[in-house]
N, C-alpha and C positions, 0 to 999 in steps of 0.2 A: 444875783442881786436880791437883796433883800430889803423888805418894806415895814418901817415903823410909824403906828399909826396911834392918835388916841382919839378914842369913840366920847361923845357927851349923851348920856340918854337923857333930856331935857324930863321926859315924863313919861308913867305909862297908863296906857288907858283901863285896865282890867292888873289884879293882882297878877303876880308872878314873880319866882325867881331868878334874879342873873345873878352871875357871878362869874365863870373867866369866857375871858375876850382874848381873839388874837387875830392877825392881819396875814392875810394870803395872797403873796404876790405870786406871779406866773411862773408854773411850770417850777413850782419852789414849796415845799410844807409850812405853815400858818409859824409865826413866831406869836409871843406872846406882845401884850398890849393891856391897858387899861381904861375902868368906864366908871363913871359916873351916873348912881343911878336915881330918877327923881320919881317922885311923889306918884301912886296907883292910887286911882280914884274908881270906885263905882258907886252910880248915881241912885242902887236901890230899884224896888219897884215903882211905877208912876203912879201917881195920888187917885184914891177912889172917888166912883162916883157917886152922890150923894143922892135918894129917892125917897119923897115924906111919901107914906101910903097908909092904908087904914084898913080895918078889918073888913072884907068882904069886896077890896077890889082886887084888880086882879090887871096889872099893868105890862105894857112889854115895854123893854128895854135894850136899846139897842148901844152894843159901846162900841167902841174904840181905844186901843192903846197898843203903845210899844212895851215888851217887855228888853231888858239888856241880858244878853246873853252870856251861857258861864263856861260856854266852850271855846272862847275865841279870845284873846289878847291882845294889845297895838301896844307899838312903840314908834317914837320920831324920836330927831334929834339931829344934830350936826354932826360933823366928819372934821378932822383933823389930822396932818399927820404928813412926812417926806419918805422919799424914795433915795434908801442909801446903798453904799457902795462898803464894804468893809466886813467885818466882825460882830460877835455877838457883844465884841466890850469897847470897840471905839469902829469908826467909821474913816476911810479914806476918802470922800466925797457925796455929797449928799444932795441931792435937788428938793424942792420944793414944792410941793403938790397943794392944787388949790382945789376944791367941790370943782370948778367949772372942767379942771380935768376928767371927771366923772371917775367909776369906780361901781363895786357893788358891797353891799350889805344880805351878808349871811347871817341866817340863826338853824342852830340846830340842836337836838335835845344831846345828841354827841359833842361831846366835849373835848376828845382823843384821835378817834378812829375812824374819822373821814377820808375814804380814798376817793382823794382827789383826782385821779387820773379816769375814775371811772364812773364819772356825775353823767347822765341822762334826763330827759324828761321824767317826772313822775305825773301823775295822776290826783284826782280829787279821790278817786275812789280809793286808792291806797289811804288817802288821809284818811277816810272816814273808817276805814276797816283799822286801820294803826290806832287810831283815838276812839275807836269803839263808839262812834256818832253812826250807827246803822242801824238800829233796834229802833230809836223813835226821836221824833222831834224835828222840824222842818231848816234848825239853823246847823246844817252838815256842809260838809265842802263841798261834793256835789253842787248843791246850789248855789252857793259863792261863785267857785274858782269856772262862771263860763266863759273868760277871755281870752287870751293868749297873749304873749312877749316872749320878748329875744333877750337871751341872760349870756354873758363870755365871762366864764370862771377859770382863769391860769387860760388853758391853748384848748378849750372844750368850749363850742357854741353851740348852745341848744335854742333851736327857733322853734316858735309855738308853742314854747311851755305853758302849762297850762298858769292862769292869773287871774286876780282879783283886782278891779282897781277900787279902790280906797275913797268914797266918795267925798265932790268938790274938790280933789285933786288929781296929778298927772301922773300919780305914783302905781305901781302895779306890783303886786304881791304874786310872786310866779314858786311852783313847785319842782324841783328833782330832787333826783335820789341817787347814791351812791354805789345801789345794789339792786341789780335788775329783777332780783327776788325781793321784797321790801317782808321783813319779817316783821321788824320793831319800831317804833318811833323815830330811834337812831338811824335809819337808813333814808331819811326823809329832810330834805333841806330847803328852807326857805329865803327866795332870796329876790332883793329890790335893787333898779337901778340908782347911783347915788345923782339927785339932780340938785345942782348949783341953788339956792334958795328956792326953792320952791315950795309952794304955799300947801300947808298939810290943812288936817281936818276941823280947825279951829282957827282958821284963818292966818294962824304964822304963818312966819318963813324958815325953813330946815331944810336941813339937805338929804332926809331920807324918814320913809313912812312904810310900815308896813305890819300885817298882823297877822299872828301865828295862831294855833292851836293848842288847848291845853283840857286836861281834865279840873281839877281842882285845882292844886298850883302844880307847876313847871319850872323846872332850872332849864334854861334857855343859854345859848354858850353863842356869843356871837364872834363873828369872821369880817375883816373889811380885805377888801382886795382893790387895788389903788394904781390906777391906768395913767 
């Protein structure tokens, strides 16, 4: 059996690049699929603060701020798409898949060469050695990814993957990998469970949230797998 699906990427929250999509049903290689991709926004650095002062004093100042960071990316967005029976050019029967059936949402810098049979848990620490966030700076996956969930990709369940959840929502951003030796970026895969409207990081409703890793930009290749 095979699954065609079409992804909407409503928005993203940091630059990057997508470009192909494909849908991974169980125990079966990803076909291809299409996405729609919307508007990357970053908000800049947050406004200074402002100190009249005069020769001969000598003030302390204490601040506060958020900066946005340029190692991480988000996307949301909806899920579409049925469970057929047939051909890569016509279908002998076809069901109908709604979000509330659930599913997951894959991204990966692999675009080809995902062995699917041999997905595990990965690690934060793989992430930060892969993206090279170990040298400096406090916003690495280490520090993110300290929760855990349960991901079922084709007939592989991996429990206690390691995850991020994505705050004000129920969404959780979980890691594995391909290859028990993790060499490259490509051996690393991120992936969320898809939930029926659920309320993302701006108070929509979508059916899937989650954010990846990137140096300056990223082509991102996304996966839906449709339960």
């Amino acid at each position: 059996m095979r699954t065609k699906t079409k992804i909407s990427i409503l928005s993203a929250l940091m630059v990057l690049s997508m470009f192909a999509m494909a849908v991974m049903p169980a125990s079966a290689s990803p076909g291809a699929t299409t996405a729609t991709e919307g508007t990357a926004t970053d908000p800049g650095p947050t406004a200074s603060a402002a100190v009249t002062t005069e020769g001969g004093n000598i003030t302390e100042v204490n601040l506060e701020a958020d900066t946005y960071t340029e190692r991480w990316a988000g996307f949301y967005g909806n899920v579409t798409g049925n469970i057929s029976l047939g051909s890569e050019s016509a279908d002998l029967y076809q069901w109908e898949w709604t979000p509330a059936s659930e599913g997951e949402v894959i991204a990966s810098t692999d675009g080809s060469g995902i062995t699917w049979a041999s997905l595990e848990n990965g690690s934060a620490t793989e992430v930060d050695i892969a993206w090279s966030f170990t040298s400096s700076g406090s916003d690495n996956a280490t520090a993110a990814f300290t929760d855990s969930d349960t991901f079922t990709i084709g007939d592989t369940t991996m429990t206690s993957a390691p995850a991020v959840a994505t705050l004000g929502t129920s969404y959780k951003t979980g890691i594995v990998k391909d290859n028990t030796t993790v060499i490259d970026t490509d051996d690393l895969l991120f992936v969320v469970n898809i939930i029926n409207d659920g309320t993302t990081f701006n108070s929509g409703t979508h059916d899937f949230e989650m954010m990846v890793p990137t140096g300056t930009t990223e082509t991102y290749y996304f996966y839906v797998e449709l339960s």
